[in-house]
N, C-alpha and C positions, 0 to 999 in steps of 0.2 A: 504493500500500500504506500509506503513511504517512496518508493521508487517509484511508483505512478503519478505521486506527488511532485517527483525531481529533486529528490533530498537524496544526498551524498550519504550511504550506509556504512560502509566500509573505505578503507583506500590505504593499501597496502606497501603506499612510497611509489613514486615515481622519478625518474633522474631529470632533472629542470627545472622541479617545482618541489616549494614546502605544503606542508598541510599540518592545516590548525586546527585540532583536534576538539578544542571549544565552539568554537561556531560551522565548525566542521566546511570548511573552506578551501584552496587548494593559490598558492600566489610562487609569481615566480621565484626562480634561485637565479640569482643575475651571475653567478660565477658556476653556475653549470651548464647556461644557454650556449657558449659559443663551441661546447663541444655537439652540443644539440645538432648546431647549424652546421657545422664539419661533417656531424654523421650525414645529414640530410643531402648534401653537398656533394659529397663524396656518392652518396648512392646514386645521385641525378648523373652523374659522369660514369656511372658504368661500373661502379666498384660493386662486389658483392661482401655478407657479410663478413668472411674467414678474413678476405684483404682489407678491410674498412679495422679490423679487428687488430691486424698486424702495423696497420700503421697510425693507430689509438696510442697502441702500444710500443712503436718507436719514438714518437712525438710525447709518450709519458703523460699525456693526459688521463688523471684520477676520476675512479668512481669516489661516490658519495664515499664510502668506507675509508678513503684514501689512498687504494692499494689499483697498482693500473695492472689490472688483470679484467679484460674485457671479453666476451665470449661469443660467439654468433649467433646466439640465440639471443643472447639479451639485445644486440645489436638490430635484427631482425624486430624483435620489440621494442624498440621504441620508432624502427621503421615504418610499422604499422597500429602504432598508439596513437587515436584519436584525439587523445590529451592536447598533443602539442598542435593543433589547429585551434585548440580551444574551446571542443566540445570534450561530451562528456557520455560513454555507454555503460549504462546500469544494466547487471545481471550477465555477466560478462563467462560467472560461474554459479554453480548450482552445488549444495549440500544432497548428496545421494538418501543418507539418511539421520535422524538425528541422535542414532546409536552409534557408529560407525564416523559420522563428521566426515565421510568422504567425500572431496570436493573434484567435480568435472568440469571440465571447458563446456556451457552450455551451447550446445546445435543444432537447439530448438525443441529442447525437453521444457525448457520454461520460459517463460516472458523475458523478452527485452524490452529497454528504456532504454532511448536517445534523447540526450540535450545539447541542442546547437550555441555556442554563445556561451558557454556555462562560464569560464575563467577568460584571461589572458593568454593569447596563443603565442609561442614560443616561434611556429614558421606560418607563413603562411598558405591559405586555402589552396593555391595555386601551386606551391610547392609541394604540399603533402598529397595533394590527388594525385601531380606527376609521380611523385616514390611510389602512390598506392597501384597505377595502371600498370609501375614495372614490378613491383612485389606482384601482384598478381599474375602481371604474365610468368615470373619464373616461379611460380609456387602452383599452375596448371597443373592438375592431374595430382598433388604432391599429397593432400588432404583426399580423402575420398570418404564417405559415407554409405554403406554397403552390408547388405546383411547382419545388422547389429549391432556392428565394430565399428572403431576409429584404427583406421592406419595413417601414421604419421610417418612423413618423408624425411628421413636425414640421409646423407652421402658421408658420412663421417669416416667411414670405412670402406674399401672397393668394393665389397658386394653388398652394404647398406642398402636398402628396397631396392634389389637387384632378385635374389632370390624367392620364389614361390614353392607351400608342399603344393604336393603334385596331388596330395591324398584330398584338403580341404580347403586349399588356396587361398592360406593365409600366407602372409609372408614370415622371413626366417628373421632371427635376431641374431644378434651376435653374443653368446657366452664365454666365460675363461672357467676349464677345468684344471683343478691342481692350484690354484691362482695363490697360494700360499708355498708353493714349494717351487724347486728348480724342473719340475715336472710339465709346468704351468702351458697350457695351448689353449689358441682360441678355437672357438666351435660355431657351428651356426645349425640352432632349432626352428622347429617351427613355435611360432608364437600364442597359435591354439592351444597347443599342448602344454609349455611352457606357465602361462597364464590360467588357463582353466583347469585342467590336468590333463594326462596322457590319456587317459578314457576319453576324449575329445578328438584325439586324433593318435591312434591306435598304434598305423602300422609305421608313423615317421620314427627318426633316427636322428641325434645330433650325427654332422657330416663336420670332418676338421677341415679348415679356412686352407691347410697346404692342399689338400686333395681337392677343392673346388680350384684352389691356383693352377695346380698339376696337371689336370684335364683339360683346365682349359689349353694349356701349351699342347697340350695333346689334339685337342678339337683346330687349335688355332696351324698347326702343323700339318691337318690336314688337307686344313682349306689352302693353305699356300704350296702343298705340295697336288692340288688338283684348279685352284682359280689364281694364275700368278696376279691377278687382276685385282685380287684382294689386299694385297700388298700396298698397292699406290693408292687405292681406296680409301684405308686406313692411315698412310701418311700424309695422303691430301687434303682428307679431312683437318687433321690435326693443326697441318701446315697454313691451311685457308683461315684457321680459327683467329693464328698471330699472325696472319697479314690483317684480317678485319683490325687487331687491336690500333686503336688509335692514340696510344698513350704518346708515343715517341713525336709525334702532331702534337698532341699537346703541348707537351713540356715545349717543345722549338718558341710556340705562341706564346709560351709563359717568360720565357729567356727573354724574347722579344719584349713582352710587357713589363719587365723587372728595367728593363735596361733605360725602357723611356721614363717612367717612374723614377731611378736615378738620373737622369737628364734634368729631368721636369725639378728634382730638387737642390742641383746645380744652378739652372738659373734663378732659383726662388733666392736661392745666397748671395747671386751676383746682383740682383735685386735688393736686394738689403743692403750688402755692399754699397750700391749707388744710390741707397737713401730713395727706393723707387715704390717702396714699401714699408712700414713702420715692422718694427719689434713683434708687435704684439699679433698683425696678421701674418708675419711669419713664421710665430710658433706656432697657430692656429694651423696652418697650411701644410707646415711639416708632422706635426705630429698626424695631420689625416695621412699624408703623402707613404709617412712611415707604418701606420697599420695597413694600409694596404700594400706598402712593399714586406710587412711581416707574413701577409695572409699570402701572397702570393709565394714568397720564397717557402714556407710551407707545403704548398700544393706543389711546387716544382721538384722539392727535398721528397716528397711522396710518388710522384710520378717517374723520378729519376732512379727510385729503391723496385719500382716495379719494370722499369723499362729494362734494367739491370735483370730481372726475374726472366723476364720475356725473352731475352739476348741467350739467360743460359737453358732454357727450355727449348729456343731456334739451335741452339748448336748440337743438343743431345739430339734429338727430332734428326739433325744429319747425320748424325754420329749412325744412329736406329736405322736411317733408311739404305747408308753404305752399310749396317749388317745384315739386314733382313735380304738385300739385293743378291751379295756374295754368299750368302746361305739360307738365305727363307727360312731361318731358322730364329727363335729367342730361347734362349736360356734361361730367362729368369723371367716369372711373371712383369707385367709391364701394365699400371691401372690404365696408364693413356688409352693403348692398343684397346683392351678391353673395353671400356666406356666408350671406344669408336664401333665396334662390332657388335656388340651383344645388345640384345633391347631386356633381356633377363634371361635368370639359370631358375628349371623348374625342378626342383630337387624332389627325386621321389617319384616311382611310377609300377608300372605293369609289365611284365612278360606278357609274348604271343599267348600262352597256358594261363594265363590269369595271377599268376604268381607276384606276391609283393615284391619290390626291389626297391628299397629306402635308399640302398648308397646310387640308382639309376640319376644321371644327372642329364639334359635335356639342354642345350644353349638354344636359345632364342634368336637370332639374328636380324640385324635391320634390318634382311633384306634375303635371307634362306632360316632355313632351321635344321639342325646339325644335335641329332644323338650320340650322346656318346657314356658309356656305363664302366666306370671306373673298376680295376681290380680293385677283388677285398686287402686292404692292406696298403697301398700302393698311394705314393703321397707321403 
């Protein structure tokens, strides 16, 4: 009722803004907006969250806590927080039940409230719809609502929502067995099973993360020893990806801009100098002159640490393609290759006779699809 009203319930901190707990209110933090506007900034030029994250964290800008340790999830959240346009979405989450206090992202199990205008907006309308039409296009497909469940999309790892059982087409997660001893490996289950119990999904089997690796070098060997065509397929892609990148365009525009910015406060001196200007618009003029030669040498110092990234990513890519040429062969898993060929691994399947086969693994391909059933053991 109180949220139907438009009264603020809860509100669990957000980074930009204080909230006062008495009139239950929410006003800005003026020493945490301009990291606000950087994230925001940064996401409009093409950064995603892990890079936006990396160079948070070169640049040593603190969270609230003090400790500049930034994450891409938190990143992505405040990408996608309403707050900072200055509205305001009530019921955001739901209590499961009041034994229990378990709390879920609501998705339309309970009522929302929207308020427009609520506070002071940290970016503007214009800004935050542009972040919100590119969060949305890269988070397509990444949420899905489907038979009961929530599957959430993370890449944190190479086969992250890459893998499917084959039994009830949930996807797999990622476990560590032994994770206390030197024994210690990762695994990937299915998450039916995991989560609800094995009665859920019967005939799956934790599969170790080297034998999903293994196979695939296996699956990826074969295709290049029957379509040499796949080969440049996969390095074309990879290749066209850093030609698109437009950083190194940037940073040149940026150089360029720092340089007139330095000019422009050459002559504001020779202006003063000659008494062509007073004192006091000159401090005026320099100190704008100089935040914006800060902001800018910032974004250059950031575009110059990733252009660097890009240079050594273009050289291994050559490195990759005179090995794959002279022997169509990889030795060692490769996430690139893979994240170019595979659309997903469907872990788990059938024999012609009906028979379970939990270690059967299935690649998916953009563009074929390729079985291939691992030895027991092997990996």
């Amino acid at each position: 009722m109180k949220m139907n009203m438009g009264q603020l319930i809860v509100f669990s901190g957000c980074f930009g803004y204080h909230y006062n707990p008495e009139n239950k209110t929410i006003s800005v933090n003026e020493e945490e907006t301009e990291t606000v506007r950087l994230i925001y900034d940064l996401y409009l030029q093409g950064y995603g969250g892990n890079s936006i994250r990396e160079m948070l964290t070169d640049l040593g800008c603190k969270k609230r806590d003090g400790e500049v340790k930034w994450s891409n999830g938190g990143i992505l959240g405040i990408i996608g927080n309403e707050k900072y346009k200055g509205d305001l979405l009530l019921g955001k989450t739901f209590t499961t039940d009041p034994i229990s206090k378990r709390r879920l992202a609501n998705m339309g199990e309970q009522n929302q409230y929207y308020i427009e205008n609520h506070h002071e907006p940290i970016i503007s309308e214009e800004v935050w719809a542009k972040a919100e039409e590119i969060r949305l296009k890269r988070s397509k497909n990444k949420v899905v609502k489907s038979n009961g469940y929530r599957e959430r999309y993370t890449r944190q790892y190479s086969f992250s929502s890459m893998c499917e059982c084959g039994y009830c087409g949930f996807k797999l997660s990622r476990r560590t067995r032994h994770s206390n001893s030197m024994y210690k490996k990762p695994v990937w289950q299915c998450m039916n099973a995991t989560k609800y119990g094995i009665s859920k999904c019967p005939n799956c089997k934790a599969i170790d993360e080297k034998i999903l690796e293994g196979t695939f070098l296996e699956a990826f060997h074969m295709l290049a020893d029957n379509f040499q065509d796949v080969l440049n397929s996969v390095l074309d892609t990879v290749e066209e990806v850093l030609k698109d990148n437009g950083d190194y365009r940037k940073k040149k525009q940026l150089d360029k801009d720092i340089a007139a910015i330095e000019s422009k406060k050459s002559r504001m001196t020779d202006m003063l100098i000659d008494g062509t200007i007073s004192k006091e618009a000159y401090d005026q003029k320099i100190a704008e002159i100089m935040r914006k030669h800060h902001t800018l040498t910032e974004k250059r110092n950031l575009l110059s640490s990733n252009v660097n990234s890009q240079n050594t990513i273009s050289k291994r890519m050559t490195e990759l393609r005179k090995t794959l040429e002279t022997s169509n062969l990889l030795d060692t898993f490769d996430r690139i290759v893979f994240d170019s060929i595979v659309e997903k691994v469907i872990v788990g399947g059938f024999h012609e006779d009906g028979m379970t086969d939990p270690y059967k693994l299935t690649f998916v391909l953009k563009d074929n699809e390729l079985g291939v059933i691992p030895r027991q053991g092997s990996g």
